[in-house]
Each structure stands twice: as C-alpha cells, then as structure tokens.
N, C-alpha and C positions, 0 to 999 in steps of 0.2 A: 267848176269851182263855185260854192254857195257861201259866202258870207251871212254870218248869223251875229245878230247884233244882243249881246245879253245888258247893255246898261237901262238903268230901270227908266230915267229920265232923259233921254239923250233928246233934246231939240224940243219942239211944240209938243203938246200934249202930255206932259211927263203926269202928272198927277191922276190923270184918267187911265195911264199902263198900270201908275204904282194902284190904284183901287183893283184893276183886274187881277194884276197879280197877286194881291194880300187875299179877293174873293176866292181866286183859286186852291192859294197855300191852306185857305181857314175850310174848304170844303175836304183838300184831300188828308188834312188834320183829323176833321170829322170823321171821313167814311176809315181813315185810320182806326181809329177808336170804337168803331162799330166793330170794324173786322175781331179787333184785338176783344173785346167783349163780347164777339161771338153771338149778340142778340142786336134785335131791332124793335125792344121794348122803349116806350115813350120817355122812361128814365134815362134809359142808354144813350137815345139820341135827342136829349133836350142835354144833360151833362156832357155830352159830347164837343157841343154847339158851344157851353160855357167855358171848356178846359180849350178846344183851339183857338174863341177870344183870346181868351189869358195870354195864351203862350204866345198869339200874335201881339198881345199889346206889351206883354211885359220884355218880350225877347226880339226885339224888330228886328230883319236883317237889311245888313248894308245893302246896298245898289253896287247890282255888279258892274262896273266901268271895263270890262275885256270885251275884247270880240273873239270869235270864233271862225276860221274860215276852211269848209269841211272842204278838203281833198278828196272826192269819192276812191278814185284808183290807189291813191295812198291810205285810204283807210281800209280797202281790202286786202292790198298788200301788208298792212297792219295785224290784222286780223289775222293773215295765213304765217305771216314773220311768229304771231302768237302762239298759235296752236304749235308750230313745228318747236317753238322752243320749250315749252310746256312738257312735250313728247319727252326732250332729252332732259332736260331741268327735272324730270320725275325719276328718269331713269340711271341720274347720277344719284339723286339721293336716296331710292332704292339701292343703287350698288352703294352707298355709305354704311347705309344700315344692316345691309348684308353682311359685307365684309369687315365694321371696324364695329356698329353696335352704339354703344355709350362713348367708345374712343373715339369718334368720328368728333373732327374738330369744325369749330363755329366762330365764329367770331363778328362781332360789331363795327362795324366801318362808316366812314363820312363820307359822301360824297355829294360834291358841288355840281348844283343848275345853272344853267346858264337862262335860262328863259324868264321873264319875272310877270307871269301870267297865273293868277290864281284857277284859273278852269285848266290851264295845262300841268302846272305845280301837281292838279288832284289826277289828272289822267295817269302823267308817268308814276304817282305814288299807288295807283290802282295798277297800272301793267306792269308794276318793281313787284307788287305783293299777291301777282297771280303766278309765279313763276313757281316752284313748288324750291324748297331750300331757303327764299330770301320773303323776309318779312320788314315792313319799314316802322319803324320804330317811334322814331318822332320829325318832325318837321318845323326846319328853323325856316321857318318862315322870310324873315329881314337878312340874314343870310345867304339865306338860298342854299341850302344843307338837308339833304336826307343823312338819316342816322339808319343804318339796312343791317338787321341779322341777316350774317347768310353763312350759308351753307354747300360744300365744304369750303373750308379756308387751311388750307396746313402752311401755307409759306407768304412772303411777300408778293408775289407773281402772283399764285389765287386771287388775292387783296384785291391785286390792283384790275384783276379779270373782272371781278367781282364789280368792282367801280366800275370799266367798262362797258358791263351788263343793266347799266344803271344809265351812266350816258345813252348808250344805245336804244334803251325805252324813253328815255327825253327826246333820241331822234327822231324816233318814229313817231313817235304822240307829234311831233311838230311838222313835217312831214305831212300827218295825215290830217290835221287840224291849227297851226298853227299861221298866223298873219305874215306878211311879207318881213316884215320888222323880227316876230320871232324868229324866222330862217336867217338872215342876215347874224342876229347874234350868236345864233348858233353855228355856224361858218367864220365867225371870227375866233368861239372856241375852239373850232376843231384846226386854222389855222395858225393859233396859238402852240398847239399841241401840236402841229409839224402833220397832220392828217385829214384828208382833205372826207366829206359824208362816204360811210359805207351803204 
C-alpha cells in the first residue's frame, strides 16, 4: 500500500513544490503546443512559452488537498473487473443495435457518490464512461450526483441496475485507490442499503 500525497502545500516547504509544479504544468503547456503546431520554428516556440504564461497566470489552479492511497492488488483486480466488463457492456449494446436499432431505449439517470474525494469523483466518472452504453453527463459536484446516459434502459429494474453499475465503479476506484476514510464511507453506504462490498 503506497500513499500518494497530491496537496500542493502540505507542511514545510509549500511554496517551493507550488514553483515545481506551475515550472512543470508551464513546460508540458509548451511542449503541448509545439506538438499541436506540428513545428519547432523560433515563432512556435517563443509564442508557445508566452500562451502557457498566460494560461498559467490567468487560469491558476487550486491546490489539491486529497490523498491518494494506491492498493496495487486492487488496482489490478480493477483493471481485470474492467476489461471483463467492457467485454459484456459491448456485447449488450451490440445486441441493442441488432436487434431493436433506433427502438433500443436509453435513458438518463442520477446516481449518488458516497465518497467526496475530487481525484476519485474523476476516476469513477472515467470507469462509468469506459463502459460502452453509459456516458456521464454532468457532475454535481456539492451533491455528489453523476447524471449517466445509459444504455439499455427498458424498465425500473434496468434503472436501478444501471445505478448499480455506477456504485460498483465507485467501489472499485476506492478499493483500489481510496484512503482508509474513503472505505469507511463507503461501507456505511452499502450498509445503509442492507449490502455489505461485492
């Protein structure tokens, strides 16, 4: 178990992380905009230099205050939970399109996080919207509410599968990266809901 620490100032020396990191963001800004320009003419990369200033001074970002704590075994188990459900998640909505076409029904749905960790908020919205059928929509943030297209939806039961399949990538993202605090909340959900982690 590795602890990864993402806050920009945590303790001594905060002001000499936050210059590493802005030198870092303002370089890979840069070599951004070369790639995107396609040249490594002295235009390219002097304007290069002046538009990742900019964007760093004009758009600062906050200081991340989460931690991180990487489960290796849970993140491979993560990874393999991924792919196998990728597999079937293609293969249902392959059979949607087969067999109903434009009739194949979809529908928008809410479902509630329990975890209130902006590095894992973004993980489970990246493992909700790899799944093929379900796309997230928006993110209530202060809520704690993904808004997920998915795909199929024909009854209440799908819905609430659907939500499910949602919860289920918040377990795993937390599982395989989440702090002792995040699992704890997450096991008050699930024993809220009468169901102890799958």
């Amino acid at each position: 178990m590795k602890s990864v620490e993402t806050s920009a100032d945590r303790g001594g020396g905060g002001l000499p992380r936050q210059a590493v990191r802005r030198w870092r963001l303002l370089v890979w800004l840069w070599l951004l905009w070369i790639v995107l320009w396609g040249s490594v003419s002295p235009v390219v990369l002097v304007t290069g230099l002046v538009v990742a200033g900019l964007v760093l001074l004009l758009f600062p970002l906050p200081p991340h205050t989460h931690r991180l704590t990487v489960h290796p075994l849970w993140a491979v188990a993560m990874v393999g939970h991924l792919l196998v459900d990728l597999v079937g998640s293609a293969l249902t909505v392959a059979r949607e399109a087969l067999l109903r076409g434009p009739r194949a029904r979809a529908a928008v749905l809410e479902a509630r996080l329990e975890v209130d960790n902006d590095l894992l908020v973004t993980a489970a919205a990246q493992t909700t919207a790899l799944t093929p059928g379900s796309l997230v929509l928006e993110i209530d943030r202060a809520e704690r509410l993904f808004y997920v297209h998915a795909l199929p939806v024909r009854d209440a039961a799908e819905a609430e599968d659907q939500r499910g399949d949602v919860r289920d990538a918040e377990r795993w993202v937390v599982r395989a990266f989440g702090t002792a605090e995040d699992r704890r909340s997450l096991l008050r959900r699930d024993g809220r809901r009468g169901k102890g982690p799958r």
